[in-house]
C-alpha positions in Angstrom: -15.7 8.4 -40.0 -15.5 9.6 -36.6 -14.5 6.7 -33.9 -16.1 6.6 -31.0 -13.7 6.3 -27.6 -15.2 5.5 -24.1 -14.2 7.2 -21.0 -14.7 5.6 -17.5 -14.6 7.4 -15.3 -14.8 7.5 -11.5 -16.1 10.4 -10.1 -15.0 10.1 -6.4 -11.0 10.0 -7.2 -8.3 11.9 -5.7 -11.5 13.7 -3.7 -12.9 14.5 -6.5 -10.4 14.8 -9.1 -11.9 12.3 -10.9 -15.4 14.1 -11.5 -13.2 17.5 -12.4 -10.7 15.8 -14.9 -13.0 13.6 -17.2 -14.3 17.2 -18.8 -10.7 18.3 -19.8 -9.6 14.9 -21.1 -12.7 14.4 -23.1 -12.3 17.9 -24.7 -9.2 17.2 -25.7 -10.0 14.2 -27.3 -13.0 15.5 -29.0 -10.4 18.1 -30.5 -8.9 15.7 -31.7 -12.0 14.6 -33.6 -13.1 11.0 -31.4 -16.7 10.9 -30.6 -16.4 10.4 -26.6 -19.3 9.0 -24.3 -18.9 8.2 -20.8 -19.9 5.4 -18.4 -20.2 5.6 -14.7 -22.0 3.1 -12.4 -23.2 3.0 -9.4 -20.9 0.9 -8.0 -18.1 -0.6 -9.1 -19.6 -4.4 -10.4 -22.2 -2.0 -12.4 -19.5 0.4 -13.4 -17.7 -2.8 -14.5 -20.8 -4.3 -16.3 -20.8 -0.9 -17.8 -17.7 -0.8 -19.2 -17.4 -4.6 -20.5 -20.4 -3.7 -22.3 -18.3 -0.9 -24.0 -15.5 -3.4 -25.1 -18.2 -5.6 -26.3 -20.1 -2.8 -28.3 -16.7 -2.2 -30.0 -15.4 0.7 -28.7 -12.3 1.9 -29.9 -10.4 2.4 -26.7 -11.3 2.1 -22.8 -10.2 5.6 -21.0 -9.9 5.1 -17.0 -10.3 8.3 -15.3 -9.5 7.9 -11.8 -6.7 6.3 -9.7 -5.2 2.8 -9.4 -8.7 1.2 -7.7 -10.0 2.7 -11.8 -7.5 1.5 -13.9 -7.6 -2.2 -11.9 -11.6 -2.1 -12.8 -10.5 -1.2 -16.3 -8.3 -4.1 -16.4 -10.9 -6.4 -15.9 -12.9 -5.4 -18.8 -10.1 -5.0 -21.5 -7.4 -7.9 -20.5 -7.2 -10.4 -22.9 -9.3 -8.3 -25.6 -7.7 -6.3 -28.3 -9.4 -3.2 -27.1 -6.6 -0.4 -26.0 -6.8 0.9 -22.8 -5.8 4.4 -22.0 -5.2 6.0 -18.5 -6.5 9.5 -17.4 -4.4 9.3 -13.6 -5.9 11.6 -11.0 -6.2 9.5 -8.1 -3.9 9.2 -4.9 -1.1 6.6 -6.3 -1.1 6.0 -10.1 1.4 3.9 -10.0 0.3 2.2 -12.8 0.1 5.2 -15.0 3.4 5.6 -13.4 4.7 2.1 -14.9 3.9 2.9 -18.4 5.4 6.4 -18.5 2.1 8.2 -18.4 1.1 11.8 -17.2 0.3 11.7 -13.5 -2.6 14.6 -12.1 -2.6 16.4 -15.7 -5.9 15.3 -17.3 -5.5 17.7 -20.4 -1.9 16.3 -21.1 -3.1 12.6 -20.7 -6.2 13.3 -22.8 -4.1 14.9 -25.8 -1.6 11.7 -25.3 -3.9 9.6 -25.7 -5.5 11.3 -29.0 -2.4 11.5 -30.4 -1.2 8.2 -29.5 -4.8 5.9 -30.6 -4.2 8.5 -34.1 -0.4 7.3 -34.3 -1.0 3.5 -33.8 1.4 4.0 -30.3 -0.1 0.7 -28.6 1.7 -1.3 -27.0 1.2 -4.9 -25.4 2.3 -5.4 -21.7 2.2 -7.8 -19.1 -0.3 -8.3 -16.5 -0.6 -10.6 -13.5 -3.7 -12.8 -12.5 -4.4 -14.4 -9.3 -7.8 -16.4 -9.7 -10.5 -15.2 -12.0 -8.9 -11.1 -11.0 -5.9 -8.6 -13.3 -3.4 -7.2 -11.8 -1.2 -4.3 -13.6 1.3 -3.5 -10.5 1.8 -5.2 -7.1 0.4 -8.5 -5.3 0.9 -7.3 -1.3 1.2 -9.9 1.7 2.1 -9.3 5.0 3.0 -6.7 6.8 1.7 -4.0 3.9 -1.7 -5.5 3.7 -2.2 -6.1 7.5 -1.8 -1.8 7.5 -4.2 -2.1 5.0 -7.3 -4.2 6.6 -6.6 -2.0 9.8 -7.0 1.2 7.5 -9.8 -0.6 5.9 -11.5 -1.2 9.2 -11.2 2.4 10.8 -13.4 4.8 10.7 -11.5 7.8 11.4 -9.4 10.0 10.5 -10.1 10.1 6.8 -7.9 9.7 3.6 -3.9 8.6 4.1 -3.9 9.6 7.6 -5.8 6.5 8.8 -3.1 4.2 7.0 -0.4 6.1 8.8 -2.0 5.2 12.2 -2.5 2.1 11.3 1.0 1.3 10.3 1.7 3.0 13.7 -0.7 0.4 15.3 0.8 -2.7 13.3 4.3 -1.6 14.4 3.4 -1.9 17.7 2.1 -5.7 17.2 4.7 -6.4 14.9 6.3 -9.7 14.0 7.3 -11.9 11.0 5.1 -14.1 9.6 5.4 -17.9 8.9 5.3 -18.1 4.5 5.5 -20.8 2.4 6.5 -19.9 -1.4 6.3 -22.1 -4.8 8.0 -21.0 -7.5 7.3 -22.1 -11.2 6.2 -25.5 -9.3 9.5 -25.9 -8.1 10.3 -26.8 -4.5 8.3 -25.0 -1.5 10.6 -22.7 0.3 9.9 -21.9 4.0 10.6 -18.6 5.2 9.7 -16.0 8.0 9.1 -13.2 6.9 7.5 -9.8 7.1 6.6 -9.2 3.6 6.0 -10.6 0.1 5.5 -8.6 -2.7 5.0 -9.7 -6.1 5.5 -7.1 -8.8 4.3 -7.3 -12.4 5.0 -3.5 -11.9 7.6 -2.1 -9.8 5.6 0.7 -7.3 2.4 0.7 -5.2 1.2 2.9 -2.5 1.7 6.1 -4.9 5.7 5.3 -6.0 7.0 3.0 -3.3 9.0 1.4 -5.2 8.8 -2.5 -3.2 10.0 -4.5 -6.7 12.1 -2.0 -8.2 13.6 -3.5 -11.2 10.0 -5.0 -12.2 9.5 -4.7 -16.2 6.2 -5.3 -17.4 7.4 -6.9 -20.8 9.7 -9.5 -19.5 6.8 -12.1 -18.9 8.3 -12.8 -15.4 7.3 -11.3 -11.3 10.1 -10.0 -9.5 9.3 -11.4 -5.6 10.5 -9.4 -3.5 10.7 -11.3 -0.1 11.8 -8.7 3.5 12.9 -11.4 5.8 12.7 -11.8 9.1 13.8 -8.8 10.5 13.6 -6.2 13.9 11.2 -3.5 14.4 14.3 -1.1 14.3 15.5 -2.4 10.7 12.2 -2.8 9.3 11.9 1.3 10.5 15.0 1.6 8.8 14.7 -0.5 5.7 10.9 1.1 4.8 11.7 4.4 4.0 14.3 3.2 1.3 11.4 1.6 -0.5 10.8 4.9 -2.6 14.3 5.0 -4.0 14.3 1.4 -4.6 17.4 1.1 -2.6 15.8 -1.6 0.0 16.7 -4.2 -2.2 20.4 -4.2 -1.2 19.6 -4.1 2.5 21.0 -8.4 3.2 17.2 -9.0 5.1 15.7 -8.0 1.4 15.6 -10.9 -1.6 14.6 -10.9 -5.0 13.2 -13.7 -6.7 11.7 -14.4 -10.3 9.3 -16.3 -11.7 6.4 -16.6 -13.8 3.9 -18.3 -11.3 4.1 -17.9 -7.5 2.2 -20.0 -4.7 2.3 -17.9 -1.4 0.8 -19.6 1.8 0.5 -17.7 5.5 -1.6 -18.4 8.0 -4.1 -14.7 8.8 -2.9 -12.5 5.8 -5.1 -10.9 3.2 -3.6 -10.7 -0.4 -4.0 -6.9 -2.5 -3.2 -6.7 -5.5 -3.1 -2.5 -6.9 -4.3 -2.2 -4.0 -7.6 -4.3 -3.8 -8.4 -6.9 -1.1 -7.9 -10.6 -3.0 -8.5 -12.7 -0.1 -6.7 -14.6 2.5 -3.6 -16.4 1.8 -3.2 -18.7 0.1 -2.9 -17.6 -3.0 -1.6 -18.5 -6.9 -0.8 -15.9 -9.3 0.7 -16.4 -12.7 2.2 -13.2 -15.0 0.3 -13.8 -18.5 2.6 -11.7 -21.4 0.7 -9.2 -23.6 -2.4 -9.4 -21.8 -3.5 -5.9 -22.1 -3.1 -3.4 -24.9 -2.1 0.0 -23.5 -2.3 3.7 -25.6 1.1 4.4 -24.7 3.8 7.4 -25.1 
């Protein structure tokens, strides 16, 4: 009997890569012998509609074909199910893909993973955070990171990753430390200045910066990785370390773990893989096992 696998699939990744890479990974998985059908939406709550549907219909396994914003929609409909969910990365940062050791920009390769893996039984439970009713496979950002972010988010031009580097230019230029207050694991409120808090239930965003590098997404706990109150100059020296995960040994950087974190600052917006939450504050708890992967 031939099992029926769904791929969802976002059309405007990568510029386009998402559109272009749904046709190779579905023929490899129909080589395989899986009856594929596809669901797109028109936006993302119908996309998401969609594709809970899908889980709900009993569909073998949830493919996300697009980027990070993809896979975090995905995770909505499969967390706490016992549907698999498998990752077709073509989008701009993949760092979840990245987490779980997945092929990055290589839809054929993911798609024949994936076949061989849901034929082989390779699935895997792995963490996943959750801040209100919302999943979260990577990184929580506060702070200095998501105030680049609304800028980006409100510009216009230019297009793509350029508008984010201006607008890190432009926060630079206003920069200062911000004013946190922390609860771990309802323990005792720390009060810090800081520039940023990051909680990782995986250790990169931003396509491989690696903010919370020795996150594992099978330990049930968030690394927290606080950057303290800090110059303009460090911080320009401290941020490009992020991507070799060396930052963490700079004396303005600490790491912190927990299961549940309370983060409270006056005029910052939470993102977590790198969707708006809301303003601070914030709770946000990592729940073990929460999502089945097709893994390698």
């Amino acid at each position: 009997m031939t099992c029926e696998i769904t791929l969802f699939v976002n059309p405007t990744a990568g510029r386009g890569r998402g559109a272009r890479a749904a046709q190779p990974a579905a023929s490899a998985l129909r080589a395989a012998g899986f009856s594929v059908r596809t669901v797109l939406g028109e936006n993302a709550p119908d996309a998401l509609t969609r594709a809970r549907g899908a889980v709900a219909d009993g569909t073998e396994a949830l493919i996300a074909v697009g980027g990070d914003g993809m896979a975090s929609l995905a995770l909505q409909a499969v967390a706490g199910t016992s549907t698999p969910l498998g990752l077709v990365a073509v989008g701009t940062g993949n760092d979840f893909a990245r987490a779980l050791g997945l092929p990055v920009r290589d839809p054929a390769a993911a798609g024949r993973l994936i076949a061989d893996a849901l034929k082989g039984g390779r699935l895997r439970d792995v963490d996943l955070g959750r801040a209100g009713d919302r999943w979260f496979g990577t990184v929580l950002a506060s702070g200095f990171d998501s105030r680049v972010n609304d800028r980006g988010n409100r510009m216009r031009w230019p297009a793509g990753r350029a508008k984010y580097d201006l607008a890190m230019l432009a926060e630079l230029a206003a920069f200062r430390p911000f004013p946190y207050r922390i609860r771990l694991d309802d323990g005792q409120v720390r009060e810090v200045e800081a520039t940023l808090v990051a909680v990782g239930n995986g250790s990169s965003y931003g396509g491989g910066m690696r903010i919370c590098p020795g996150a594992d997404l099978a330990d049930g706990l968030f690394d927290i990785t606080v950057v303290g109150d800090c110059s303009r100059a460090t911080l320009l020296r401290v941020f490009p370390r992020v991507y070799r995960g060396t930052h963490v040994d700079h004396p303005a950087v600490t790491v912190l773990r927990a299961a549940r974190v309370e983060l409270a600052a006056d005029g910052i917006t939470g993102y977590a893989d790198g969707e708006p939450l809301g303003p601070l504050p914030l709770a946000a708890r990592c729940v073990p096992g929460a999502v089945r992967v097709v893994g390698p």
